[in-house]
C-alpha positions, 0 to 999 in steps of 0.5 A: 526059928524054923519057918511055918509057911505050911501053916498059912498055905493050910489056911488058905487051902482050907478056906477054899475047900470048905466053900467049896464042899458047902457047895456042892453038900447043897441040894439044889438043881442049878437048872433051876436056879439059872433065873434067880436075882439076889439082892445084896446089902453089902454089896461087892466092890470092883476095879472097873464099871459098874464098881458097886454090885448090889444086884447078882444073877445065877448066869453072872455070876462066872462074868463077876469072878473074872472082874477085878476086886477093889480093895482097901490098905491102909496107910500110915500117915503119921503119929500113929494114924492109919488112913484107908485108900482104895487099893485096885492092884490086886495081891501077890500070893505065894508059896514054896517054903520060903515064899520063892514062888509068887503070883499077882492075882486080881480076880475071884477066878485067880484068887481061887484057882491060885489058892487051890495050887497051894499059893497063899498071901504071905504076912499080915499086910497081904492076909488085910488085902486077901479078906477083901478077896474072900468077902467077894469070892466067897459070897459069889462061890456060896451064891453058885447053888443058892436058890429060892426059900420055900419058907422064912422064919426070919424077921422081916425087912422091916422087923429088927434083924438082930434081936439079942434074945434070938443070938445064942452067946456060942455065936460071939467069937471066943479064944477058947472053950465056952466054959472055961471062958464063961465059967459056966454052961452057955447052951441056952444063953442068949447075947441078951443074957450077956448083955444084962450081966454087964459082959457083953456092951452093944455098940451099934444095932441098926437094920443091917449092922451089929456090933457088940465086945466084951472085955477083949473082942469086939464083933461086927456083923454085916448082912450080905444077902438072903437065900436058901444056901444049903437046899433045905427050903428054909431061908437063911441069911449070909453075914459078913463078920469082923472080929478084932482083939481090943487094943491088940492086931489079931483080926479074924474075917469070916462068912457066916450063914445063920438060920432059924428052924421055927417062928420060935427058934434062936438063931442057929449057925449053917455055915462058918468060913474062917480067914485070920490075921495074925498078931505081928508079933506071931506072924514074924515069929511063925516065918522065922524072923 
């Protein structure tokens, strides 16, 4: 089967651009975003000390993207099981048609630069190490002109974050048209309202983390950190979601940037970067194996 190669570099190129175009679409003045300190609830992991980062400045940020990432694999240990080690060597990235050219890359500073030359990881093994990379460089390239919020219509702290009623259905990751999965119009329809069908089973709810399937995918969203992302004075909030087919190997790795308008309003989608995993069985294919 004639390689696709192309598809990946596509994909890889597409995520940079849309991070990068979201950033500069900001209407925010860096001079006076220089003094901001974000506080992260899912923090960023490095290689070297201090590995942990929950707390992030605008005039750190350029001295975090040339720090080197820390990763997990997983490791088949036998029978089936699969046991996650931390992963400090970085990723091998490559492009050409048949992936002749490679470059080993550690940083978020390598990590884009190289993906902006067209390089990509290459299978299903390096695109699992790459979505480390796009969590931590992605949520540093979205805080470059982030900025202070003027107001908030978001719960609080202390209130619950992921209230079913205020999910639209359309943020619940699906494989095709929302009617023609549905059966019906979902405009107006809520997680809750899914979950009183019996559609839609939630698994975990707790102040930071929701997770939540339905017959064929399950969900998982992570707070990351709160900000006004696009300039707009209204606070939103960047979630780091997880989505993966049950009992199959697609997996999708996304950021996401939600908001609300109005103390009234449902939440509504800002911002959505996209990162796939590839069935195995595709994934070969696609390369001509």
């Amino acid at each position: 089967m004639k390689s696709n190669r192309p598809f990946y570099i596509a994909l890889s190129y597409l995520f940079a651009l849309t991070i990068t175009a979201f950033a500069q679409e900001a209407k925010v003045d860096p001079k006076k975003t220089e003094d901001i300190t974000f506080e992260l609830t899912k923090p960023l992991k490095f290689v070297d000390r201090p590995r942990t980062v929950n707390f992030i400045t605008k005039a750190n940020i350029e001295k975090l993207r040339n720090r080197p990432i820390l990763a997990m694999r997983e490791i088949d240990i036998g029978k089936g099981t699969l046991n996650q080690q931390l992963f400090d060597e970085g990723i091998t990235l490559r492009k050409g048609r048949k992936g002749e050219e490679k470059i080993q890359v550690r940083t978020c500073k390598e990590y884009d630069d190289a993906l902006l030359a067209g390089y990509a990881p290459d299978g299903t093994w390096e695109i699992g190490v790459a979505s480390y990379f796009k969590y931590s460089c992605g949520t540093l390239n979205l805080l470059q002109k982030a900025t202070r919020h003027k107001r908030s219509f978001l719960p609080t702290r202390n209130q619950e974050l992921f209230d079913l009623t205020l999910l639209p259905l359309k943020l619940f990751p699906i494989v095709s048209d929302y009617e023609q999965t549905y059966g019906r119009d979902i405009e107006n329809e809520t997680y809750h309202d899914q979950a009183e069908k019996g559609e839609l089973e939630v698994i975990e709810n707790t102040p930071h983390k929701f997770v939540c399937k339905d017959d064929g995918l399950k969900q998982r969203l992570t707070e990351v950190v709160r900000a006004d992302f696009n300039g707009d004075g209204t606070e939103d909030i960047l979630f780091h979601e997880a989505v993966a087919a049950i009992d199959a190997t697609y997996r999708t790795y996304n950021l996401i940037i939600l908001t609300r308008k109005s103390s009234r309003a449902k939440y509504e989608m800002v911002f959505k970067s996209k990162f796939v995993m590839l069935p195995k069985h595709l994934d070969k294919a696609l390369k001509g194996e």
